[in-house]
Backbone bond lengths (Angstrom), bond angles and torsions (degrees), N, CA, C in turn:
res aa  C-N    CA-C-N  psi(-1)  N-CA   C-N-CA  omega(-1)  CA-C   N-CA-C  phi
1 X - - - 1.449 - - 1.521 109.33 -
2 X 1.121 109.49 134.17 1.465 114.33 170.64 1.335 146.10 -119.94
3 X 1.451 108.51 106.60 1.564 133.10 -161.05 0.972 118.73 -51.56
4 X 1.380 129.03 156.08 2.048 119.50 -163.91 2.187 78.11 -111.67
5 X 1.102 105.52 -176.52 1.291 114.88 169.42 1.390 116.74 -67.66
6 X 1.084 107.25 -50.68 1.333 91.04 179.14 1.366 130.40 -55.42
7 X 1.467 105.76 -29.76 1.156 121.19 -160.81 1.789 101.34 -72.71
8 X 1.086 114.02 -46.97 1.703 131.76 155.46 1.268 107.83 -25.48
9 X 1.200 114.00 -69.17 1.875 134.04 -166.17 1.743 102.26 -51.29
10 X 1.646 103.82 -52.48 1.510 115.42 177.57 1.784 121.16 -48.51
11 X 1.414 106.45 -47.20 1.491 131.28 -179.81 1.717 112.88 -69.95
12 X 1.516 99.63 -43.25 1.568 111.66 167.62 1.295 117.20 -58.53
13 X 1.442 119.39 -38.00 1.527 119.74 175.39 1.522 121.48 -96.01
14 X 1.311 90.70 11.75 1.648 83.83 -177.68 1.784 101.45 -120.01
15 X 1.319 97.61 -11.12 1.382 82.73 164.34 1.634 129.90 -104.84
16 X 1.607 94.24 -1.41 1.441 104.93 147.70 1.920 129.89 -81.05
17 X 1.223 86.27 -22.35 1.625 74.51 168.28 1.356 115.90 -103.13
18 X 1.309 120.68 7.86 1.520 121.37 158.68 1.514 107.05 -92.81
19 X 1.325 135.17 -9.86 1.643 143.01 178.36 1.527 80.13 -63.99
20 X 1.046 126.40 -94.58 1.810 148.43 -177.30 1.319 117.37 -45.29
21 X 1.348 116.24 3.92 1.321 120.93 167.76 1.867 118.86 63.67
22 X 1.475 104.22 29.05 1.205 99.10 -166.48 1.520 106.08 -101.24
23 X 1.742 119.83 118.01 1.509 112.38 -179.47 1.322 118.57 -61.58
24 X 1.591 102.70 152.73 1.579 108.07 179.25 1.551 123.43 -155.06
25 X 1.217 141.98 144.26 1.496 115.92 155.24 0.918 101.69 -74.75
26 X 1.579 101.96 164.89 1.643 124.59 140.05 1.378 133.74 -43.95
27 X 1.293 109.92 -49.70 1.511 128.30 172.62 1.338 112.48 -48.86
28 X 1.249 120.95 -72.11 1.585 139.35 143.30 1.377 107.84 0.39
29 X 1.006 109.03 -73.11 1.539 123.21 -151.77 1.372 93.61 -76.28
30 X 1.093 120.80 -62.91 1.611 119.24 174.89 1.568 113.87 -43.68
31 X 0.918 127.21 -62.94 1.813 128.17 -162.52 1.802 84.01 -60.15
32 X 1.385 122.97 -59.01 1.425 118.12 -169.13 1.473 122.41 -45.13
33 X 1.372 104.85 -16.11 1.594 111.77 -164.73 1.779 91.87 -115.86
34 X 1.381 104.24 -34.94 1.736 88.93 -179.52 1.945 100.63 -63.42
35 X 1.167 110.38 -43.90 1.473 127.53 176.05 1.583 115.17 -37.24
36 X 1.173 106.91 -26.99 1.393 116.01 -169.92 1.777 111.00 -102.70
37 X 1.395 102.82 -14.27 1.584 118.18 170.44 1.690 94.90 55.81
38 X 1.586 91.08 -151.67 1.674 116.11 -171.98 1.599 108.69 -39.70
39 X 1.382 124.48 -45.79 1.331 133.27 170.01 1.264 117.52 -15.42
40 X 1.376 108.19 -79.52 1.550 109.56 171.98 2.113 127.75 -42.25
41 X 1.369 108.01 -2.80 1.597 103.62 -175.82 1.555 82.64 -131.65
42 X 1.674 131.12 31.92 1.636 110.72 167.80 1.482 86.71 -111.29
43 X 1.674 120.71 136.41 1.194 112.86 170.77 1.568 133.64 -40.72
44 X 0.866 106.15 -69.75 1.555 147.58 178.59 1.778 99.85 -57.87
45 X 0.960 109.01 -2.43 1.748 110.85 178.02 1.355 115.53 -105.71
46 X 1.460 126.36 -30.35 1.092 145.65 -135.89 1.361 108.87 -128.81
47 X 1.647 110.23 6.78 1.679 116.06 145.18 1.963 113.63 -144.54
48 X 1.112 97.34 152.76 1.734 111.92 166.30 1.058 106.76 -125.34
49 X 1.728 100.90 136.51 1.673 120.92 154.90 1.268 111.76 -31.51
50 X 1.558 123.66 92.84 1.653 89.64 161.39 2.008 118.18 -101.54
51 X 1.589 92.87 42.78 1.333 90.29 141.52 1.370 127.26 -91.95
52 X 1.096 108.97 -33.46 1.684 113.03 -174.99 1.666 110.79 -74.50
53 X 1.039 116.97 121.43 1.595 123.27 167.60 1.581 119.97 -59.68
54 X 1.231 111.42 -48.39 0.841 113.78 165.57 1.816 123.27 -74.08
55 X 1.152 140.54 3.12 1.404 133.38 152.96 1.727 103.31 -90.46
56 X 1.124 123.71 -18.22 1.325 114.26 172.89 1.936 119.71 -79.84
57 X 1.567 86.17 -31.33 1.928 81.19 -179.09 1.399 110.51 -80.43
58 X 1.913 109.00 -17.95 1.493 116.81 165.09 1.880 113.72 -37.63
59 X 1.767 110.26 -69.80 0.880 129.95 -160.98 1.462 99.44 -72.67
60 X 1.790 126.71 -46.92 1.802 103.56 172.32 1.250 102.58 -61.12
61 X 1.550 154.67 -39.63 1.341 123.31 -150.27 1.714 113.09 -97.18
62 X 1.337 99.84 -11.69 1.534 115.11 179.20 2.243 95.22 -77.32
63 X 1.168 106.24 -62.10 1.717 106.98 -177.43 1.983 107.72 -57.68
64 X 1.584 112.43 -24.46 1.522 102.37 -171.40 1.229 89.40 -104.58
65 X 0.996 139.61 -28.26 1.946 111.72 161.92 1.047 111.60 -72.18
66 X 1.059 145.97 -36.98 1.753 132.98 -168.06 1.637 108.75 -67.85
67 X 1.325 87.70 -47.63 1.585 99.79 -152.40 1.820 122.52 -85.92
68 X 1.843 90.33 -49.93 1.048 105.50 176.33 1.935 125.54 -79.47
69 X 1.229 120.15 2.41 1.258 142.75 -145.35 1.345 96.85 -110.04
């Protein structure tokens, strides 16, 4: 059978958040990642420093204005 990307992207994160033991739906997980569009397949998009404080308050205040607003 052959998986579209996304469908990849979905399986990729779910078997990382079952590595780390972190609960989740499916449902969930899906709308969050359709939600996130093209983002999720640009390299360079799809991680932050979380050493830097400042790339992290980037990414909450950039996701709670867009999204949550």
């Amino acid at each position: 059978m052959i998986m579209s990307n996304f469908d990849e992207k979905i399986n990729f994160y779910r078997e990382k958040m079952h590595k780390i033991e972190i609960p989740y739906k499916d449902e969930l997980l899906s709308k969050i990642l359709r939600g996130l569009g093209p983002f999720i397949f640009k390299r360079d998009a799809v991680s932050v420093s979380i050493y830097e404080e400042k790339d992290i308050l980037t990414v909450k205040f950039n996701f709670l204005s867009k999204n949550l607003v």
